[in-house]
MARMI-63757 format. One record per residue (C-alpha): residue in three letters; x, y, z. Coordinates in steps of 0.25 Angstrom, whole numbers, padded with zeros to 4 digits. Layout:
BEGIN
SITE   residu       u       v       w
SITE      Ala       X       Y       Z
...
END
This chain:
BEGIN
SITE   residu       u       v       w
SITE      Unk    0014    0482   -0171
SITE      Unk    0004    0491   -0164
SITE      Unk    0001    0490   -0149
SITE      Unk   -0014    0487   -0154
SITE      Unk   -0010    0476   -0163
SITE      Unk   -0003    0471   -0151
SITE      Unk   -0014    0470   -0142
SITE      Unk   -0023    0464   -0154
SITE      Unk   -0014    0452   -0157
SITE      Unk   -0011    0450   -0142
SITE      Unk   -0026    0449   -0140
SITE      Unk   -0029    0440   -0152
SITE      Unk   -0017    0432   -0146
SITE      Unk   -0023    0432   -0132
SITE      Unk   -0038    0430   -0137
SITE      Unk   -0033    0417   -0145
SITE      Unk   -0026    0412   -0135
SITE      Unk   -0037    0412   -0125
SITE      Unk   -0046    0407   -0137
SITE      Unk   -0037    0395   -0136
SITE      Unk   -0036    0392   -0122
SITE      Unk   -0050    0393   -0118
SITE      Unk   -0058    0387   -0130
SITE      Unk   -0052    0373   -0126
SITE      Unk   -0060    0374   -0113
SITE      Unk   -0071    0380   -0119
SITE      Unk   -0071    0369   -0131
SITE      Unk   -0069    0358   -0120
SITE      Unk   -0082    0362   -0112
SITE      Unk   -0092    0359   -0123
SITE      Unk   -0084    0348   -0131
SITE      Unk   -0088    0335   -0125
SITE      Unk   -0103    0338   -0127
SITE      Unk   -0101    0343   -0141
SITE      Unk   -0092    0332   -0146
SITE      Unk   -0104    0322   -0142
SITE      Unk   -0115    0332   -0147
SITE      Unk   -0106    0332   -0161
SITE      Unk   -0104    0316   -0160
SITE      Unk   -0120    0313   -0158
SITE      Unk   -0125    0323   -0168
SITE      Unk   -0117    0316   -0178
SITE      Unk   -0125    0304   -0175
SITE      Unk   -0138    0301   -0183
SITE      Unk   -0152    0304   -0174
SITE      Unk   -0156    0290   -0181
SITE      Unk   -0144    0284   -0173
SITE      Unk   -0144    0291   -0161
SITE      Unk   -0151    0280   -0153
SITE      Unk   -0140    0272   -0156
SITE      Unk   -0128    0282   -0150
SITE      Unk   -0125    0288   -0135
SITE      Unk   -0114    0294   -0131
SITE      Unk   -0109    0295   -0117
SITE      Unk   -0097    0305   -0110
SITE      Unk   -0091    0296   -0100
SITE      Unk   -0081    0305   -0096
SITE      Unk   -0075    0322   -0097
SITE      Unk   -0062    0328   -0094
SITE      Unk   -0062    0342   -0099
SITE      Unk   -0051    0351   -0099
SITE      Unk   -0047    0365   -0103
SITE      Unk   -0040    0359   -0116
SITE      Unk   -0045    0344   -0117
SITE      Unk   -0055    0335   -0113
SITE      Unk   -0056    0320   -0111
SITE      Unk   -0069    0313   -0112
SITE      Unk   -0076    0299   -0114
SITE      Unk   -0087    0296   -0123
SITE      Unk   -0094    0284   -0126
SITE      Unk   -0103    0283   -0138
SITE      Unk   -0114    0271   -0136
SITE      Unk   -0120    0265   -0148
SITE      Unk   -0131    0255   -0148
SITE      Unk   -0133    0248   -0161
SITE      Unk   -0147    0242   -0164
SITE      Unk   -0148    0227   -0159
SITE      Unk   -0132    0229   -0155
SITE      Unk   -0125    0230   -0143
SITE      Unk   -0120    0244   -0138
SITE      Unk   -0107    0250   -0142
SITE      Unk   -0100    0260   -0133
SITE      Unk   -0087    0267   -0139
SITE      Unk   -0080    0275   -0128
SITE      Unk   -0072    0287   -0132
SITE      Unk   -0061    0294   -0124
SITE      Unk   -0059    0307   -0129
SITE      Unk   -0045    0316   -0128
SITE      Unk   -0053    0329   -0132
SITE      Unk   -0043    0342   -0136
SITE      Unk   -0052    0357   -0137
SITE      Unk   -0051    0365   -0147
SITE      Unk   -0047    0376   -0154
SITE      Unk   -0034    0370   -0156
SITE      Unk   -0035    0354   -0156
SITE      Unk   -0021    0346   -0155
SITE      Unk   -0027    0333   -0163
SITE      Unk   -0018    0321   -0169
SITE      Unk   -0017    0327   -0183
SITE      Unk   -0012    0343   -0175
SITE      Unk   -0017    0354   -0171
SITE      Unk   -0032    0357   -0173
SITE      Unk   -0041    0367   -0172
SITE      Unk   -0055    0361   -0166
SITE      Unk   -0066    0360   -0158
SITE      Unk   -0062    0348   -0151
SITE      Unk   -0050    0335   -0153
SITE      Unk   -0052    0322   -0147
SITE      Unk   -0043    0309   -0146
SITE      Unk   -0053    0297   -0144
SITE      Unk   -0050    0284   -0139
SITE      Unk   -0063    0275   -0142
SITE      Unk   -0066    0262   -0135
SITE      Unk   -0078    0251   -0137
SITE      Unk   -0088    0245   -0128
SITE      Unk   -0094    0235   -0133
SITE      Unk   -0095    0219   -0127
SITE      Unk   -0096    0213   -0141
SITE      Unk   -0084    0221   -0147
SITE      Unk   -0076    0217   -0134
SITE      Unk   -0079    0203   -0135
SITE      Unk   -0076    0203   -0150
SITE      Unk   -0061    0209   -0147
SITE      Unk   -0058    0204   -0136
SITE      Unk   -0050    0191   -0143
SITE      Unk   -0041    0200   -0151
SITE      Unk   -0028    0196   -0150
SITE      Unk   -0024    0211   -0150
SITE      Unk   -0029    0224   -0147
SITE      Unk   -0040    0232   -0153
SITE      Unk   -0031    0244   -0162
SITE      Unk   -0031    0258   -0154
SITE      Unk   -0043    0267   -0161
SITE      Unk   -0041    0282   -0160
SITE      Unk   -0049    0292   -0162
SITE      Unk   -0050    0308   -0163
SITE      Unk   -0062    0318   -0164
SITE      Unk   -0061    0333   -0171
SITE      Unk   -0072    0342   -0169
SITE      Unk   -0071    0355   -0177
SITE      Unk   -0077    0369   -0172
SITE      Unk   -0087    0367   -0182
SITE      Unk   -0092    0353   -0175
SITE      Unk   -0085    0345   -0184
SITE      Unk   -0080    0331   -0180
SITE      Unk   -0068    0326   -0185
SITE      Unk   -0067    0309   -0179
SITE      Unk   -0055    0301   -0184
SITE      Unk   -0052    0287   -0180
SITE      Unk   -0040    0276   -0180
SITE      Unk   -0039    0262   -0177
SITE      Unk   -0024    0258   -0176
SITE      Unk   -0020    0245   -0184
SITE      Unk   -0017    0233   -0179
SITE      Unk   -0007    0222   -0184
SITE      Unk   -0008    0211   -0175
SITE      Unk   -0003    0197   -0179
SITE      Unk   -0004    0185   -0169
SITE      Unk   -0007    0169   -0166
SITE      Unk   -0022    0173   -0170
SITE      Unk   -0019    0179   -0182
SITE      Unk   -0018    0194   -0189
SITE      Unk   -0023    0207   -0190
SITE      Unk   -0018    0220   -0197
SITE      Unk   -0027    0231   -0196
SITE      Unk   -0021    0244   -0203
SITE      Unk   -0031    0252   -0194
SITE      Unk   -0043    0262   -0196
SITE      Unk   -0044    0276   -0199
SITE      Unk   -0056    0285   -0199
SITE      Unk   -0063    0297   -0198
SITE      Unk   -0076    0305   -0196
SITE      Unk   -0079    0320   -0200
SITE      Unk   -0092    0326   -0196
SITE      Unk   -0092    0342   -0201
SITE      Unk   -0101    0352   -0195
SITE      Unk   -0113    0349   -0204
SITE      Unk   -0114    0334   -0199
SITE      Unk   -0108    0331   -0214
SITE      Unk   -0097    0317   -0212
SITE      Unk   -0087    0308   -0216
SITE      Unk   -0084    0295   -0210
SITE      Unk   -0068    0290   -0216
SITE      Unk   -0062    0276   -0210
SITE      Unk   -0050    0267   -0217
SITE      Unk   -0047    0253   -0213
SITE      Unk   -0033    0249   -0217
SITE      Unk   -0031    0235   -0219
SITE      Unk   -0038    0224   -0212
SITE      Unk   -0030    0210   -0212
SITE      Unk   -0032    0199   -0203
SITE      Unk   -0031    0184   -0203
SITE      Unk   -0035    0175   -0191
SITE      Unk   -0023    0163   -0189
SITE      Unk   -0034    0152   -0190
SITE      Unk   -0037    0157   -0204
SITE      Unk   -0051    0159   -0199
SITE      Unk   -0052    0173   -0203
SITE      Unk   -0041    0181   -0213
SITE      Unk   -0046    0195   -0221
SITE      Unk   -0038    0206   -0225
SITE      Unk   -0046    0220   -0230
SITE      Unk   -0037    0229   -0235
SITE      Unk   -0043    0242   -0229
SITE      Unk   -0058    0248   -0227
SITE      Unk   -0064    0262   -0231
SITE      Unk   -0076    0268   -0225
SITE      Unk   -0082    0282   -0229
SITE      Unk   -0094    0289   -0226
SITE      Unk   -0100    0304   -0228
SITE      Unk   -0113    0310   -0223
SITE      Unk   -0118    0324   -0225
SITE      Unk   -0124    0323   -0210
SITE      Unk   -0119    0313   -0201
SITE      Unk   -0131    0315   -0191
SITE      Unk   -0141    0311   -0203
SITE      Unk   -0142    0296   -0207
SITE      Unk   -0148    0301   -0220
SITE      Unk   -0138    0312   -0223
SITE      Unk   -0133    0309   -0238
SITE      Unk   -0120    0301   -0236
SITE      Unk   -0110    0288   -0240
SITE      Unk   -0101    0279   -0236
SITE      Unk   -0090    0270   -0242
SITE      Unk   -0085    0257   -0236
SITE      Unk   -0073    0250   -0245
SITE      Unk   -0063    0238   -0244
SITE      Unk   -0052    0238   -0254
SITE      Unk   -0052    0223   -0251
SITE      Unk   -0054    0212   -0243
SITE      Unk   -0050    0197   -0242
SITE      Unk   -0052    0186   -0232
SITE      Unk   -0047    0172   -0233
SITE      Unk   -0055    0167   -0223
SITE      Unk   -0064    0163   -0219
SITE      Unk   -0072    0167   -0232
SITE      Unk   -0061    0171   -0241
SITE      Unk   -0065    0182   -0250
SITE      Unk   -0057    0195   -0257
SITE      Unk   -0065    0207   -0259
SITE      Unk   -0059    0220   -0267
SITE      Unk   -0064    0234   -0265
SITE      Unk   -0076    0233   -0257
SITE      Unk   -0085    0245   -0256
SITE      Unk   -0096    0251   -0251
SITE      Unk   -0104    0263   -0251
SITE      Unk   -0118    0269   -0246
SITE      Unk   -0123    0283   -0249
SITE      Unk   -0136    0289   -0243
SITE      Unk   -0140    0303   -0253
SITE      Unk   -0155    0311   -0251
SITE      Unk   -0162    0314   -0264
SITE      Unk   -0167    0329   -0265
SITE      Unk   -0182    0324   -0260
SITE      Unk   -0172    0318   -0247
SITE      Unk   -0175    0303   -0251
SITE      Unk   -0163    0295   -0247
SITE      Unk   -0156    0289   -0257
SITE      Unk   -0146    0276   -0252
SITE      Unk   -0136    0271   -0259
SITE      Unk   -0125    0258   -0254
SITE      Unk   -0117    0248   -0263
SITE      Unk   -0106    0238   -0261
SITE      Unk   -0094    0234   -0269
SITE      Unk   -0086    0225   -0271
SITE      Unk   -0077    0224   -0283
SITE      Unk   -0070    0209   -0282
SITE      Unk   -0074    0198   -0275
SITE      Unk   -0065    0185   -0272
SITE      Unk   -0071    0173   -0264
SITE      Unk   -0078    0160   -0264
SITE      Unk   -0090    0167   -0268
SITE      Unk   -0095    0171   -0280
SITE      Unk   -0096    0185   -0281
SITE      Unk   -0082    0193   -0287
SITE      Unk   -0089    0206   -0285
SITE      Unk   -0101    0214   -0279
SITE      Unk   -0106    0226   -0281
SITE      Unk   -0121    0232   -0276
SITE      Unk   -0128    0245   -0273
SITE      Unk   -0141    0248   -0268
SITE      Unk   -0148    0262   -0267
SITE      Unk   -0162    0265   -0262
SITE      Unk   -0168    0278   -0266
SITE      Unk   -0179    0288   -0261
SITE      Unk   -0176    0282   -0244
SITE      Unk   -0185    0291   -0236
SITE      Unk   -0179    0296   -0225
SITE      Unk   -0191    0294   -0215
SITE      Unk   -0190    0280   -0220
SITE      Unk   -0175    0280   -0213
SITE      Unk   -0180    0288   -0202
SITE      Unk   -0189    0279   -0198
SITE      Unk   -0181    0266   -0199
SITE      Unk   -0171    0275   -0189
SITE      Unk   -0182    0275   -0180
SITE      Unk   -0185    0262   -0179
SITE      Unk   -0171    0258   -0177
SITE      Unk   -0172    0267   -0165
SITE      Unk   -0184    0262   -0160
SITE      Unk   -0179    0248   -0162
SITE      Unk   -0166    0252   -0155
SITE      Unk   -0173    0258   -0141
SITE      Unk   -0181    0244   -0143
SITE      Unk   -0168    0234   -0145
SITE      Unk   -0163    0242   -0131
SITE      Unk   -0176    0240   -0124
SITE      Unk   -0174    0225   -0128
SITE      Unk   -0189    0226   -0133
SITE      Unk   -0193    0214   -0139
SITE      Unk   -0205    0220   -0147
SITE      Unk   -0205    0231   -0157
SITE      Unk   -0212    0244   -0150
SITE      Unk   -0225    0253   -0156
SITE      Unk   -0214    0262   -0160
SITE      Unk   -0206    0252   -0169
SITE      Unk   -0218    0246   -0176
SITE      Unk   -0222    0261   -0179
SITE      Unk   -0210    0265   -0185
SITE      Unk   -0209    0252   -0193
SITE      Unk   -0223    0254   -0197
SITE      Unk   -0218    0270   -0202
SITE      Unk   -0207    0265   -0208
SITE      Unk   -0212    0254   -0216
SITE      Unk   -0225    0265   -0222
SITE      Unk   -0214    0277   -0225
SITE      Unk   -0205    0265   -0232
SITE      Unk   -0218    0261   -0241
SITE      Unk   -0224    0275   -0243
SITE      Unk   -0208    0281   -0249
SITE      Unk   -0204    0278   -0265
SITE      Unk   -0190    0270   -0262
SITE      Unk   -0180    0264   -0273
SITE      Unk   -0168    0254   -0271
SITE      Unk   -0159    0251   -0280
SITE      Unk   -0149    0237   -0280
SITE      Unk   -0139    0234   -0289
SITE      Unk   -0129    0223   -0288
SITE      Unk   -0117    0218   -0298
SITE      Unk   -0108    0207   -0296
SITE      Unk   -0098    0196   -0302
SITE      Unk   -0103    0181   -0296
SITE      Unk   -0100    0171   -0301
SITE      Unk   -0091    0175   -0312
SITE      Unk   -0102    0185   -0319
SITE      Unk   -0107    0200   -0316
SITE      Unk   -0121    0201   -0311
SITE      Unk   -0130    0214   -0309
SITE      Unk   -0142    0217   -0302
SITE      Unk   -0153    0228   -0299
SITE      Unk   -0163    0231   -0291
SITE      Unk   -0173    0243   -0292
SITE      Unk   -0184    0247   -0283
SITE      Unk   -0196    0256   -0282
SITE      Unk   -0203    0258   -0273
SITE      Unk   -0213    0268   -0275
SITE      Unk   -0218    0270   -0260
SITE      Unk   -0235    0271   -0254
SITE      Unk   -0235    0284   -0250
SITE      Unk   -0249    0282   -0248
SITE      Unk   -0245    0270   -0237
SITE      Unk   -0248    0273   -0223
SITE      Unk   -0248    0258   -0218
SITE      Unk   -0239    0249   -0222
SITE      Unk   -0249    0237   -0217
SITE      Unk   -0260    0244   -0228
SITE      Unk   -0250    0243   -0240
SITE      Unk   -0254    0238   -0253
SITE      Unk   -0246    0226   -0258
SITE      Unk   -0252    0231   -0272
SITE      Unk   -0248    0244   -0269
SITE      Unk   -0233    0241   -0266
SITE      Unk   -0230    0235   -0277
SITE      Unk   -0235    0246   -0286
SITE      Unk   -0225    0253   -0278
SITE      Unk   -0214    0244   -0279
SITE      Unk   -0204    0243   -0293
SITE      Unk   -0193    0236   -0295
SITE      Unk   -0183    0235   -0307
SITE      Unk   -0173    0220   -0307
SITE      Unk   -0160    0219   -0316
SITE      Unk   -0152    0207   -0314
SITE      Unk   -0141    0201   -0324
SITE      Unk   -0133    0190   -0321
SITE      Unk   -0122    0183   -0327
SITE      Unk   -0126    0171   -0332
SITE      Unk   -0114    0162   -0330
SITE      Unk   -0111    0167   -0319
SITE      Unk   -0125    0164   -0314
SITE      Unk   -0125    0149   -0320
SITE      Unk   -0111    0147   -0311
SITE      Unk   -0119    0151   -0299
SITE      Unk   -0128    0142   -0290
SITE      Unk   -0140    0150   -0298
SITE      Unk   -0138    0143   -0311
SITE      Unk   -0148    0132   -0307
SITE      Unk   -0159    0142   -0306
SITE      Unk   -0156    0149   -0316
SITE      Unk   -0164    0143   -0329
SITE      Unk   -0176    0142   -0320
SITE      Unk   -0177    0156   -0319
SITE      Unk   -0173    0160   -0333
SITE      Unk   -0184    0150   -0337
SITE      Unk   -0196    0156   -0327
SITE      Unk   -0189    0170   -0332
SITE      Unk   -0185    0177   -0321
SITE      Unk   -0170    0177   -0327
SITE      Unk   -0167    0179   -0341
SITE      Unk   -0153    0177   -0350
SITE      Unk   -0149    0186   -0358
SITE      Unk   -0133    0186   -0364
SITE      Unk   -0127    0179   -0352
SITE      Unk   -0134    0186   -0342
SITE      Unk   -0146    0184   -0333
SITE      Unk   -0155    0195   -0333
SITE      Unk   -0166    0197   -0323
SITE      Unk   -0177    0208   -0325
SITE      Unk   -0188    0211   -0315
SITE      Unk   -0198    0224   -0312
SITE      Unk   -0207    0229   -0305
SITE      Unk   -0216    0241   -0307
SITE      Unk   -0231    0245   -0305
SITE      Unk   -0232    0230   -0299
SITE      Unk   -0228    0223   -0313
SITE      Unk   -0216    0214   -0310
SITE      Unk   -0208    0212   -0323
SITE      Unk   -0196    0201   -0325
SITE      Unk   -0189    0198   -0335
SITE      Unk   -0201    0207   -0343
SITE      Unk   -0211    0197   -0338
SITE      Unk   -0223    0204   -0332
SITE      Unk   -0231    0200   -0320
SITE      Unk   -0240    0209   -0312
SITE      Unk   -0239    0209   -0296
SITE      Unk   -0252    0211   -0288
SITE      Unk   -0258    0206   -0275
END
């Protein structure tokens, strides 16, 4: 090896280790501020009034940092909720986190707390202690943030009854362009109170959501939430079996909104008589000013609430006043459609409607009854099970409606028609025309 070669390794060796040592101090100089400009940037400017976050305390040193945080939210018409986080941060480039060695920006341990007089008041008569919740925070060079979560199960068994919580385990991912994914897992849930007031048992509890921008309330995304199964013996005994949700938010090329949310659930066993459930709504064409708006109300309506205002401002009633005319003057369609087993028989139903929109409308006090309901179509479809029906507490009204014909029988089933278009209403193929 050449006395050049030498010197150039020793140099890169030199040069890596002073990287090393004094890119930690460097890092920990601006970290605080930027992990608090990375968390609020994640949230939504529709939510903003709802958030504050506060640095209690810093202790920075060359290779660590200790910090306290609290984040305060204020729910509209609901009391304030402070969450306190103490922070253990590590500086990068090399990051000893609780899975190994890392390389990073930035590692934290966090240890949250709650400060909130109702949710004390509500835990205070636990015969046990609240499960210890951990928490640790990753941010990447490229300003992404890593967030997981645990809460530790608790098996408790006393005079007062039983609880067996198999814990909680989540996590949050935001990458560079804003883009996330929300994760948590509930294991199971069983508790049963000695009075036999209160007994449930849920077997576990998925939530999932993704965005392609976290920051934008209206940036396409979706959300699961499911139950394998659930059973209570009481007070209201009831077994349900894979229980799920989900809701999906997509733009349209013209940047319409398009909604989408159903529920499910695929058995049903209880004093009630419904065995299953299934229902989906979609509403198409949503403007997105429209939502804008409605964000801007609930802001003005929040600065009012905190002003213990008793009466609505000039502002409210003039963002009402918008909101309403841009919701007349936009094209909007909602779909509905339900299916279920009650009383013994399979029942379906759905719901279409039109709305074509006044873009000509600049007052919603001026609008045209006539007008509207030109505007406005709808399309009905319900089929009922017939026996199932005359074992319900509907059978008594039944043959007066079959004799006015609003209901018609056809094969065991009862059928229900019913449109509107161009202001003809159509039932059951009867014609009437509506005008005022």
């Amino acid at each position: 090896m050449t006395a050049h070669t030498v010197r150039l390794s020793l140099a890169i060796v030199i040069i890596t280790a002073l990287i090393l040592t004094i890119s930690p101090k460097v890092i920990g100089v601006g970290i605080q501020s930027s992990a608090i400009d990375n968390i609020l940037n994640l949230i939504p400017p529709e939510a903003e009034y709802e958030f504050e976050i506060q640095q209690q305390s810093l202790q920075s040193g060359w290779f660590e940092s200790e910090s306290s945080l609290e984040l305060i939210y204020t729910p509209i018409g609901a009391d304030t909720i402070t969450l306190v986080f103490d922070l253990e941060i590590d500086h990068g480039p090399v990051l000893m986190t609780h899975k190994g060695p890392r390389l990073g920006l930035a590692y934290a341990s966090i240890t949250p707390h709650i400060r909130n007089e109702v949710f004390e008041l509500a835990i205070a008569d636990f015969p046990f202690e609240l499960p210890p919740v951990s928490m640790d925070l990753m941010a990447g060079f490229d300003q992404s943030l890593l967030i997981g979560i645990e809460i530790a199960p608790v098996d408790y068994s006393g005079e007062n009854g039983e609880l067996n919580f198999g814990g909680v385990n989540g996590s949050f991912t935001s990458a560079s362009d804003q883009s996330a994914e929300f994760i948590m897992t509930m294991d199971q849930l069983q508790a049963n109170e000695s009075s036999a007031r209160f007994s449930f048992d849920m077997s576990g509890l998925e939530i999932s959501t993704q965005t392609e921008r976290v920051s934008d309330i209206l940036a396409p995304s979706n959300a699961r939430f499911s139950i394998p199964s659930f059973e209570s013996s009481s007070p209201f005994p009831i077994s349900v079996e894979d229980f799920s949700s989900n809701t999906s938010l997509s733009k349209a090329e013209n940047d319409d909104l398009n909604f989408r949310q159903s529920i499910n659930i695929e058995k049903i066993a209880s004093d009630l008589p419904v065995n299953s459930f299934n229902w989906e709504l979609e509403f198409q064409q949503l403007d997105p000013q429209v939502i804008a708006l409605y964000y801007d109300l609930l802001a003005q309506l929040q600065l009012e609430l905190a002003n213990n205002s008793n009466t609505t401002t000039p502002a409210v009633n003039q963002i009402g006043r918008e909101l309403a005319v841009l919701a007349a003057q936009n094209p909007l369609t909602i779909k509905n459609y339900l299916h279920t087993d009650a009383y013994g028989g399979e029942h379906r139903a759905q719901l279409e409607v039109n709305w074509q929109g006044l873009p000509d409308l600049d007052n919603i006090a001026r609008m045209d009854i006539n007008e509207a309901i030109a505007a406005l179509a709808f399309d009905i479809d319900i089929t009922l099970d017939l026996q199932a029906v005359m074992s319900s507490p509907a059978a008594q009204l039944l043959d007066s409606y079959v004799q006015q014909g609003f209901l018609q029988l056809d094969n065991g089933r009862i059928l229900v028609k019913a449109s509107l278009k161009e202001g003809v209403l159509i039932i059951n193929g009867e014609e009437s025309k509506i005008s005022f």
